[in-house]
Structure formats: C-alpha cells, structure tokens
Phi, psi and omega in degrees: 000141191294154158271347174255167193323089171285175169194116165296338164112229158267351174297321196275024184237354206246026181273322194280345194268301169310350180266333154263350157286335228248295235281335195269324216251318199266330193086005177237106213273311190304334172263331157332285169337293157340283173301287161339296151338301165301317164306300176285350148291336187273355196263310183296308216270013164085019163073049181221115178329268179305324182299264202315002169281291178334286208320319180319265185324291163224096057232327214288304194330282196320335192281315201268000196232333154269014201264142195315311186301321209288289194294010166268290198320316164299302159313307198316304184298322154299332177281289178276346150311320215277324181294347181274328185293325197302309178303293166359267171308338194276349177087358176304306165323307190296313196289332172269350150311307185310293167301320169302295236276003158298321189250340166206085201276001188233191179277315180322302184300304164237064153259305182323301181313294192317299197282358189272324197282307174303338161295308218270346172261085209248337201270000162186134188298301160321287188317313151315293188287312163309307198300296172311293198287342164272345195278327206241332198289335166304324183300299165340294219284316181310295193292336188093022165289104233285136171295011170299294173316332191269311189281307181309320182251356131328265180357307182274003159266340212253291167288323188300327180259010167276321180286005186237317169305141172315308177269118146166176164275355134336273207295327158294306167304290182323325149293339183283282233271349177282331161232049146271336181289289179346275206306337170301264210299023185032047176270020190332303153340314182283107156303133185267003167292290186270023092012272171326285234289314200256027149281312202331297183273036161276331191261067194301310178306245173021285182295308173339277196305324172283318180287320193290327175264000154290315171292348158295304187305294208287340189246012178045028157274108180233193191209191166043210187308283167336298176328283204301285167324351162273343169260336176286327160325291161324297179272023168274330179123202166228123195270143222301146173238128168260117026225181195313167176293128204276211192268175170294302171324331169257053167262327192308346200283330171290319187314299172315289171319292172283029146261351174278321194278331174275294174323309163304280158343305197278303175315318184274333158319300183302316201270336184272005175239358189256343172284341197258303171328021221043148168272353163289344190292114166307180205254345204265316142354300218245322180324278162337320168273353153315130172277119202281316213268329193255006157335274192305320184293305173324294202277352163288308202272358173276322170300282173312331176288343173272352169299296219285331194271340163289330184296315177302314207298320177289331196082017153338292198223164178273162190304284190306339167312298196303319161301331186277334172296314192282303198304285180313318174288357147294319197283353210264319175276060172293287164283334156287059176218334198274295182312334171298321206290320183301334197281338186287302157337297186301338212270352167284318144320307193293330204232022144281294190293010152086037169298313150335276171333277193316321174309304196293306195302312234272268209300324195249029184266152172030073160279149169275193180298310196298319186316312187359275191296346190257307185293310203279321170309291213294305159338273188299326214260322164281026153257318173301307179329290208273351181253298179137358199238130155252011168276292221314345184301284194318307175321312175282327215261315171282017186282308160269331151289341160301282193307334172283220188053276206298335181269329174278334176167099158317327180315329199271002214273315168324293189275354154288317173286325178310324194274005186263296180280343157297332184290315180279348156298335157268353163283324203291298175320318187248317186287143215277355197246019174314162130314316198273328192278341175261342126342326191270338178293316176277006138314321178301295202085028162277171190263136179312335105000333194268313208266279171333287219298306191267350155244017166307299179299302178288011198243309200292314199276328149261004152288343166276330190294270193322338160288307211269318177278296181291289205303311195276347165301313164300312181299342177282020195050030188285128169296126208284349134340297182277002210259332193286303161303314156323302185303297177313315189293324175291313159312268171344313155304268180347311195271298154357297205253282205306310191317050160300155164327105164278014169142148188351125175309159116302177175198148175264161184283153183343119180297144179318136130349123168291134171273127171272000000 
C-alpha cells in the first residue's frame, strides 16, 4: 500500500464498518480485524484481491508489529504478564488477595478497590489497564465479578484519568499540539499549559466517564448487557481455590513487584525529562519530554526482575519453576497481542485512505458558534471511534479547531479544544480496535467481544450526558461547572432508576490465619 494519505471518500468508513460490524455479530474479534484489515487494503489496491491480500501482510501487518513505540508496547505487556504468572505461582497474588478481601470482602466492596486502584495508576494508560486488571482479577474472580466488569472498570480509568492528570504521559502531548494550534492561530501570548489548565472543566466525557464507573462500582448496579454478565457471573459460582493460604510474608512477593512497576515508572518518566528538558520547565515540561514507552519497559523490567529474585530467595519457586512461569505468562497473551497487532494495522489502513480528513469535511462544514463545542465532541469521538487512536484523533482535529474556534467566537476557543481531547477520549474509550480497549480486556482476561458489547451503553449513556447536558449548554454559555453538576446529577439518576442488582451479594469468608 503507497504511504502516502489518499481519500477515498465514504470508502474510507467502510474497513471500519466491516470490522465492528463482523466483531458484534460473529465474536470473533481476530478475524473481524482481519477481514476489516483487508477491506482497507483492499479499497487502496483498486479492489484486487491478492495485491490486498499481500498488502495486509506488507506493509500494514509488518509496518504496525515493527514499528518502535508498537514493540516496547509489546514487550512492556509481555514483561508484565510474565511478572503476574510469576507472583502467581510464586504464591503472592494469592496471600495479597487474602489481605484486600479484609477491606473488601463483598462485590460491592471490590468493585470500589478496583476503581480506586485504577484512580491511582493515573500517569498512564497502558500501564493502568495491565496492573489494575492483573492485580485485581482474583479478588474479582473470588466476590463473582463478572470479567466484563473488571474490564469496564479498568477501561473507564485508564484513558479518561490519563487525559486529566496533571502528571502522565498524555498531557505532555496534549499541550504540545495545543500550542503548535496557538501559534497557528497567531496566539502567540497563550501559555499553552495554562490552555490546558482552563480548558480541565471543559473536559466533560472524562470527567463524566470516571463518575459514572465509581457509581457502577459503589451501588452494585448495573443495566443492559453488563446486567447479564453479572448475573451469569453469579450463577457460575467463585471458582475453586487451590491449596492452602501461603505465609503472610509472601504478599511481598506481589506487593513489591507492582510497587517497582509504578515507581520505576514514575521515576524514569522524571529523570529522562528532567535530562531533556529546560532548568525552567514545569513538571508538566519534563514529563512531556520523557519517552512514556521506554517508561513502561524500565518499570517492567524491573518488576520481573524483583518477581523472580524474591520468588527464588524465598524459595517460593525453584530456578526451572520460574523459567516456566515467564514462558507461560508470556504465552497466555498470544492471542491478545494478535488482536493488537491487527487493531494496529486496520488503524493504519484506515488513516492511509484519509478516513479523518473526509469526516472532518463531511461533519465540520459551516456551524454556528454556540454548536462549536458540541459538533467538535461528536466529531473527534467518530473519528477516534472509527481509527481506534486518540492522539492521532487529537493530532488531527487540533491543528484545526483551535484556529476555527478563535476566528468563529473566541470565547468558545477553551471549550472546543477541551471537546477535542474529550471526543477522542470516548473514542479511545469505546472503540473495539482502541490499543486500551483491548489492554483492558487482556488485563480482565476478558474475552474482547464481551468487553465492547457490555461496556458500549455505559460509554454511550455518559458520552450522551456530556454531550446534551455539557458541551452543547457551555457553548450557550453556561458555566462549565454547572455544566458539570448537571452531567453528575444525571449520572446519578440513570443509575439510580435504570440500574439493578443482579442478585444476591455475595461476601468471601474469613481469609485463612497467615501461618508462621
């Protein structure tokens, strides 16, 4: 396939349509991708079979599985599966279950962990969907917490509080192209941090999308799709725990490891920006100039190496235990690594044929002002939506929206861009061929297909409420506060009156006495 961008037209929707439509209908997400993939090779080569057969394979497959940031994702994800199998066996997982299921002994109680733990792995998204979901899913599997649930609410932590934290690796980008947009629009004055800053209650979807999966978590309510899985959850039971409670002493084996996996992380974020950076440079600065990806490798690889050197020391696992644990906890993401690579590939496909472009002509010709902020939601979030990327979303739309905004109503310039990085946060959030979304599945050990289908109505039900209540009221000039207090209240109701139980709590029993 050529490299550079064509445009196709309504051709260039129709890779996306096949690949979420096939993936809702068959379930079977790796060939969906696939088939999807294909479409859009197939769409550049003139509709000729084998030339769009190769092309799948090269460029896009080879292009989307060598390209650098895709392999650090890769490895990154391999490193910390291999470090989760590790604890596993190492008996850590099990003994720091034992210790949470003190503080959250019911569903209710961890579903709440889940989502608090998921505030606090807030500097990155990847990182957020691996920790939280491996970190968490036993206690889950123990209370009967469907792995639909476990993914949704990872899933509703991981881009919605990275595009919002102050610290992460977002926010360095997001500022980067908002004052390359400035300097477009000749703002040359406008700090673009503090943009950013007074853009925050502008960023409704987010915000929205973090309240809406605390009140799933805290009221044990759910509705739709999310409803069944949670009651087919229920009657499967909790599934058998096999042998005795290991010593107290080996929750460290788990504790350590995902605190070097934060830490590390967080540390190395600092130190590669503070090499890079300015001595003048804000915190938001030196972040930003930090590579997120070789982050993520440092604090992985450090983690497994304290997996593995606390498992031997203790005498947890034997040298050949251990090799075998890193093989296999490699081996378990196989097939989610396959769904990445194809998800990398349609998104690449996608945005060779000028699917972006053509949205943006087709959705943003001639608006009024007040519309501003609400059509640029509806906008970024089907273009994230249908390419699966909320930078590249981002990448696109603010270059141009910022400058229309200051030539149609300046006033309006804050909530626009803010609806730019909220839209591509529900595509990002939602879309079945996202990096996150399928991160949040393999983290669950959900199946992906599942995953989509049951948190699509709660991604859908506060992306309307931020639309309908926020974005189009703030462009009528409403203060984005009360625009906020609206969104919440609405959330709150919905869940309230639409939401049930799905059936009796469950609660786990006393954790065994740690033996000594």
């Amino acid at each position: 396939m050529p490299p550079e961008t064509a445009h196709h037209g309504l051709l260039s929707l129709l890779p996306v349509a096949v690949a979420i439509g096939l993936a809702l209908w068959t379930r079977q997400v790796v060939l969906s991708l696939f088939l999807g993939t294909f479409t859009a090779a197939l769409v550049a080569h003139g509709f000729v079979p084998w030339t769009a057969l190769a092309g799948v394979i090269d460029p896009l497959l080879l292009d989307a599985i060598a390209d650098r940031d895709h392999v650090k994702v890769t490895v990154f994800s391999l490193l910390v599966a291999a470090t989760v199998r590790v604890m596993g066996d190492a008996g850590g997982t099990r003994a720091l279950v034992d210790r949470v299921a003190g503080s959250a002994r019911n569903r209710v109680g961890g579903m709440t962990a889940t989502w608090v733990a998921g505030l606090f792995i807030f500097f990155d998204d990847y990182a957020n969907c691996l920790v939280v979901g491996s970190s968490m899913r036993p206690l889950t599997d123990r209370l009967q917490i469907s792995r639909e649930k476990l993914a949704y609410l990872i899933d509703s932590t991981a881009a919605p509080m990275a595009t919002v934290a102050l610290v992460s690796t977002w926010i360095g980008y997001e500022v980067g192209l908002m004052d390359t947009a400035l300097d477009a629009a000749g703002h040359t004055e406008i700090n673009a941090y503090s943009f950013f800053l007074e853009g925050l209650p502008y960023r409704f979807y987010p915000l929205l999308a973090l309240l809406f999966a605390g009140l799933i978590a805290m009221s044990g309510r759910d509705f739709g799709p999310m409803l069944q899985a949670e009651q087919a959850a229920l009657k499967r039971g909790a599934p058998p725990i096999e042998g005795q409670a290991p010593p107290s002493a080996r929750m460290w084996l788990a504790i350590v490891p995902v605190s070097l996996l934060v830490l590390v992380t967080g540390w190395s974020l600092w130190q590669q920006g503070v090499a890079k950076a300015p001595a003048t440079a804000r915190i938001f600065e030196i972040i930003g100039e930090a590579d997120g990806y070789d982050a993520m490798l440092h604090g992985s690889l450090a983690a497994l190496a304290a997996a593995l050197v606390l498992a031997l020391a203790t005498g947890a696992l034997s040298i050949a235990a251990g090799g075998k644990a890193v093989v296999e906890g490699m081996a378990e993401l196989f097939e989610a690594l396959i769904v990445l690579f194809f998800a990398w590939a349609l998104a690449a496909g996608i945005t060779q044929l000028g699917a972006a472009p053509f949205l943006v002509g087709v959705l943003g010709d001639s608006m009024p002002g007040w519309s501003l902020p609400a059509v640029t939601f509806v906008v970024s979030a089907a273009i994230a939506f249908a390419t699966g990327t909320s930078f590249g979303t981002m990448g696109v739309l603010l270059p141009l929206v910022i400058p229309l905004a200051f030539e149609i109503d300046p006033s309006l310039a804050v909530a626009s861009a803010a609806s730019v990085l909220s839209g591509a946060t529900w595509g990002d959030h939602c879309s079945p061929i996202s990096d996150t979304t399928v991160l949040s599945s393999t983290g669950a050990g959900c199946d992906h297909g599942a995953h989509v289908r049951t948190q699509l109505p709660y991604a859908l039900a506060s992306g309307a409420i931020s639309l309908l209540l926020c974005s189009l009221p703030a462009g009528l000039g409403l203060n984005p506060w009360l625009c906020l207090l609206l969104g919440s209240a609405a959330c709150v109701l919905l869940v309230r009156l639409v939401g049930r139980r799905p059936g009796p709590a469950p609660a786990l029993s006393a954790p065994a006495s740690p033996r000594t």
